[in-house]
N, C-alpha and C positions, 0 to 999 in steps of 0.2 A: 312499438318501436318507431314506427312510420312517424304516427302522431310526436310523440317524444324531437323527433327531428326535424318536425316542421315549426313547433314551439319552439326551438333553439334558433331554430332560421329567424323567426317574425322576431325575436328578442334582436336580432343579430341587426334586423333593418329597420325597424320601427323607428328606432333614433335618423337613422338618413333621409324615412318617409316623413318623419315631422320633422326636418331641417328641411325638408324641398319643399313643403307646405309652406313654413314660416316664411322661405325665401320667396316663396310665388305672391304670397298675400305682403310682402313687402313690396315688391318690384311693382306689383299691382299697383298698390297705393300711393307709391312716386308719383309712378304712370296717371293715375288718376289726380294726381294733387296736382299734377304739371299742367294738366288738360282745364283743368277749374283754375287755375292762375290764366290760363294763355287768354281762355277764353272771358274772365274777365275784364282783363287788362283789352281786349277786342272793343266787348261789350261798353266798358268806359269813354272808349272813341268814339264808338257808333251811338252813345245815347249819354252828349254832356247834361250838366244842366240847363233842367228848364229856366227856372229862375238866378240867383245870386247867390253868390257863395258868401258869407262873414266870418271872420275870424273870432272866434268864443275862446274862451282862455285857451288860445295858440292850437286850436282846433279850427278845424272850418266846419262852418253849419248853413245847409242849404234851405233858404226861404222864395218860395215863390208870392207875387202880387201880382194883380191886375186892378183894375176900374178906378172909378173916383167917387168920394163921398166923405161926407162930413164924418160917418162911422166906419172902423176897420171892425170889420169881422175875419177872425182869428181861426182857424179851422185847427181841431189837435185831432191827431188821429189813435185809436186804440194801440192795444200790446199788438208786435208781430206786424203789424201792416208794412207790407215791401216796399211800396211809394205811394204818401202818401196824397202826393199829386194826383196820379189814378183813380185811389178808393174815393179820393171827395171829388173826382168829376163830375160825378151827376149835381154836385152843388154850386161846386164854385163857380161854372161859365155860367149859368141863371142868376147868380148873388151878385156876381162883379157888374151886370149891367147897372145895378144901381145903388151899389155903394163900393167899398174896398174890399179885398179878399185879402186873406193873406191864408197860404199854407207853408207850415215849416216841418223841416225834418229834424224830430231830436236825435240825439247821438245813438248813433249804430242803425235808422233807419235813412231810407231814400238816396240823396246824395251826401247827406253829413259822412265826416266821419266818424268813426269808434272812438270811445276814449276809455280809459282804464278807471277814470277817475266813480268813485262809488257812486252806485245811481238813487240817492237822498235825493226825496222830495225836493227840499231845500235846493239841494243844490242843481236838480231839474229846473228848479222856475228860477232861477238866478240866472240859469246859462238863458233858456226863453224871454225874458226880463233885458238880457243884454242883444239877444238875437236881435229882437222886433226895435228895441232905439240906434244900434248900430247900423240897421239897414234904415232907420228913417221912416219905420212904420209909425204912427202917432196915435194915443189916444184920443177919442177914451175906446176901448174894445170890448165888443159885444162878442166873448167867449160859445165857438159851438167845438163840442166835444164828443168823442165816441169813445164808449166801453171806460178803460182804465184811467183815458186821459180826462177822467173827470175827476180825479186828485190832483193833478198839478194844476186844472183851472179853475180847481175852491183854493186850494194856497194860492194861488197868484192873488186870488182876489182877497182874503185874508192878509197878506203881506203889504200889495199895491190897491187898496181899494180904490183910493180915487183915480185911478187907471182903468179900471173895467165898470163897463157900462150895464151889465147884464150877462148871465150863463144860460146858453140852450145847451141839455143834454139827448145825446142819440144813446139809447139803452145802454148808460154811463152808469157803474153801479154806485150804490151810495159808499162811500169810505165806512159806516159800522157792515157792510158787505162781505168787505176784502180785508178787514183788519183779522178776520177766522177765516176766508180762502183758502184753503189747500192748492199750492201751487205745485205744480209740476217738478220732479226733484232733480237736482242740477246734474244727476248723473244720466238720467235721460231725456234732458235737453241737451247733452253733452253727447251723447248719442247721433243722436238728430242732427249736432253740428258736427258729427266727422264723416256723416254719409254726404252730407252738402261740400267739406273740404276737402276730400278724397274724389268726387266727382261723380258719385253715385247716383246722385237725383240729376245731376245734370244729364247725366248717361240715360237715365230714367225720362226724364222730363221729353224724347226722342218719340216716346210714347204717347200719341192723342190722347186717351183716357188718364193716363195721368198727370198731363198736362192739364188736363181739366178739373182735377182732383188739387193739385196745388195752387191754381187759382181763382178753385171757386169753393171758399171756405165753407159756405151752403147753399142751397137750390134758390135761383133768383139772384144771389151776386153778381154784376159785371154787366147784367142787362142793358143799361144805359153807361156804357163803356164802349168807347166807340173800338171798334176793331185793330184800327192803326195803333192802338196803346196795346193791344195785348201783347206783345214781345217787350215793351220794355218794360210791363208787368213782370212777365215772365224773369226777365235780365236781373230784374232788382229782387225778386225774389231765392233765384238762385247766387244773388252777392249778397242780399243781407241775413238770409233766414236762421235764424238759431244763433248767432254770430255773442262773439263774449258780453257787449255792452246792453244787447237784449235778452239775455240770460241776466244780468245782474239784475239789471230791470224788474223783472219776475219776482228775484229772489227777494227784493225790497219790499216787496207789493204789502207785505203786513205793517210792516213796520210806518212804512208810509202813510199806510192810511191812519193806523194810530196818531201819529205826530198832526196829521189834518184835521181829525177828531180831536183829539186835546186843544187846538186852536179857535174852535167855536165857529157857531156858527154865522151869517150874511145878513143877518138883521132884514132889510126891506130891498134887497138887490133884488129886482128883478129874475125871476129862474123858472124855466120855462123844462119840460124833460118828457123823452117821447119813448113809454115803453114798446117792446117785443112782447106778444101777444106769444107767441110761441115758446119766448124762453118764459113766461109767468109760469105756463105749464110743464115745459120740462128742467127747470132748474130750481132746488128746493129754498126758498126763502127770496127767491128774486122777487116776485110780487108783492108780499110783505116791505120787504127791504126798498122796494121802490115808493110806493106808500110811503113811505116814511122819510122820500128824502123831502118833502113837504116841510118836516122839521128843519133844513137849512134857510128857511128864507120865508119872510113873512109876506110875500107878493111872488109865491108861486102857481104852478097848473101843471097838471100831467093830463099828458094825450099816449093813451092805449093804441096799438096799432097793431089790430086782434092777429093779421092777417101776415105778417112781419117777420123776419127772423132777426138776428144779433144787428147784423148791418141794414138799420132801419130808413137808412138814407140811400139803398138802393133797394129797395122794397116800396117806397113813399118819396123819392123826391121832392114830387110836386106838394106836396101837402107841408112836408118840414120847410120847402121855401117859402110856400106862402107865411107860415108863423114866425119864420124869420125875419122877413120883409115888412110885417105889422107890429116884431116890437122892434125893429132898426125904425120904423115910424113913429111910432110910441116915443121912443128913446129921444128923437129929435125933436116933438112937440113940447120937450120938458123944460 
């Protein structure tokens, strides 16, 4: 009978106890949505841009330049990189002494901002294409690329040939790679993006150890990143990470590389491409598939860099700058 009456009670309030749940994990997520806007909007003060802002179809898109030189070198950074002013430091202050830099941020990373507009190839190097002549950057450019951004700069060069001078790839995979990719499913990058908009990693991010886990995608990143950048690393990761426009991005990724594949390939361009020793071994078909980006261009060279992880441009530096620096040489002898 006891039992009997306690079973009528828990029926009785079970409905109140999940209305004050639902209500708690609501008021929460205000609470934490309000805390991730405030501090944004902080963080946009304390850290404008570095470079220039341009207006791309009634968007703004953030490019930074330094140096001078008869060649722009054009720096694209992978999926997911939070600024990618930061991740190419280790390159771009040793490049600019002797020729031009340029880094841009596509839409939804760095300083850009988001657009809703579909993330098509096409229409990635159209908005790039207008970025680099509205700010006054000049060909001809000597494309270096990391990870994914090495589909938007074979179409660039596909599209605009006599605009690019040459493609160096940082363990950029080849487009027959990513056209079978298994990408991440939008409902758990969607995931991802409500613990970032609700203020969960930022609450989180409070925590040394996993501050150090969100900015260092593997053992060896950030080494030659000087200290003073690591907050606004931090800043731009907790405004751009997971966010709609780098979700769609993702979700492209097949399609994209098909449309780049279908376009053929660079005849005698110059392409130069620097595997990860570590992903040849732990990812199945990368070493083959790198092997074979040989097939883009009949004046290429792969350099192995046994010792390396994904971001081979802070593992190797000094190595990627010297090959950059002899064919920006090369390039000018011509």
């Amino acid at each position: 009978m006891a039992s009997e009456q306690k079973s009528k009670l828990f029926k009785k309030r079970w409905p109140k106890v999940v209305l004050i749940i639902v209500l708690v994990l609501v008021v929460s997520g205000i609470a934490g949505s309000n805390y991730q806007d405030r501090s944004k909007q902080a963080e946009a003060t304390r850290y404008p841009p570095l470079g220039t802002m341009v207006e791309v179809e009634e968007k703004q898109m953030h490019v930074y330049a330094q140096g001078e030189g008869d060649m722009t070198i054009v720096l694209a950074s992978g999926h997911g990189t939070e600024n990618p002013y930061v991740d190419f430091y280790p390159l771009h202050e040793k490049l600019s002494e002797q020729a031009r830099v340029v880094v841009y941020d596509r839409f939804g990373y760095g300083w850009s901002d988001q657009t809703s507009v579909p993330r098509d190839i096409d229409i990635i190097t159209q908005e790039l294409h207008t970025l680099l002549h509205e700010s006054g950057e000049k060909g001809p450019y000597l494309f270096v690329a990391h990870s994914i951004a090495s589909l938007e700069t074979i179409r660039f060069a596909q599209i605009h040939p006599e605009e690019v001078a040459g493609i160096v790839l940082l363990d950029a995979g080849n487009p027959t790679f990513y056209e079978t990719y298994e990408t991440p499913s939008k409902a758990a990058q969607k995931i991802m993006q409500t613990l970032k908009n609700t203020g969960v990693l930022r609450m989180l991010s409070h925590i040394d150890s996993v501050t150090d886990t969100l900015l260092q995608p593997e053992e060896g990143y950030g080494q030659h990143i000087p200290e003073s950048l690591k907050k606004l690393q931090l800043a731009m990761f907790l405004k751009n990470f997971s966010n709609d426009t780098v979700i769609d991005e993702m979700l492209h990724l097949q399609s994209n590389a098909k449309k780049v594949i279908e376009a053929g390939h660079l005849g005698d361009l110059p392409l130069i491409w620097f595997t990860s020793g570590i992903n040849q071994q732990a990812i199945q078909g990368w070493s083959e598939s790198q092997e074979a980006l040989a097939e883009w261009s009949t004046n290429s060279k792969q350099i192995i860099l046994d010792s390396a992880g994904h971001y081979v441009h802070h593992h190797e530096p000094g190595l990627i700058i010297e090959e950059i620096s002899n064919l920006t040489k090369a390039l000018l002898q011509k």
